[in-house]
C-alpha positions, 0 to 999 in steps of 0.5 A, spaced: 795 131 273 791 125 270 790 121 265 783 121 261 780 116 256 775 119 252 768 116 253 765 118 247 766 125 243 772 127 238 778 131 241 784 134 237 791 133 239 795 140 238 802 140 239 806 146 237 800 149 235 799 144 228 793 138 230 797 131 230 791 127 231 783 125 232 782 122 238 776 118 238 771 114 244 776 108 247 783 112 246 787 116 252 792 121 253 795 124 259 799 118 260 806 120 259 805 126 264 802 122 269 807 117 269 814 121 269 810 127 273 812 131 267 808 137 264 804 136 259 807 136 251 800 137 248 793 140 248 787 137 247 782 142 243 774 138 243 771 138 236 764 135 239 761 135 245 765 129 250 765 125 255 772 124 259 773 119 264 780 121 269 784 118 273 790 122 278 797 120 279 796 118 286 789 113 284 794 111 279 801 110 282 796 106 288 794 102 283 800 100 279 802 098 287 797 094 288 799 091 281 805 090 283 805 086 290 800 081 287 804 080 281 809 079 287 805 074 291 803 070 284 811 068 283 813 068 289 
């Protein structure tokens, strides 16, 4: 599982089969899959050509570790 931001392009957010939103350069998807470990509860259909950048849960739960015992260290 990963969480995507949208380099450029544009992306339709489908869920259910009716289109819920335009996604455009700057936005993310993917967090709550990536945070809950969950299956995904939309699909993401390209409407032009896009770049995505992604990042994986173990990258991303890594991160947040890191985060967190700086946060840590900064209060104590």
């Amino acid at each position: 599982m990963c969480k995507y931001k949208l380099a450029n392009g544009k992306v339709e957010v489908i869920i259910k089969g009716e289109t819920q939103t335009i996604l455009s350069a700057g936005k993310t998807f993917g967090e709550l899959a990536l945070i809950y470990n969950s299956p995904r509860s939309a699909t993401i259909k390209t409407i032009t050509k896009c770049e995505f950048f992604g990042i994986t849960r173990n990258v991303f739960k890594e991160t947040l570790e890191i985060i967190n015992k700086k946060s840590y260290e900064k209060n104590i």
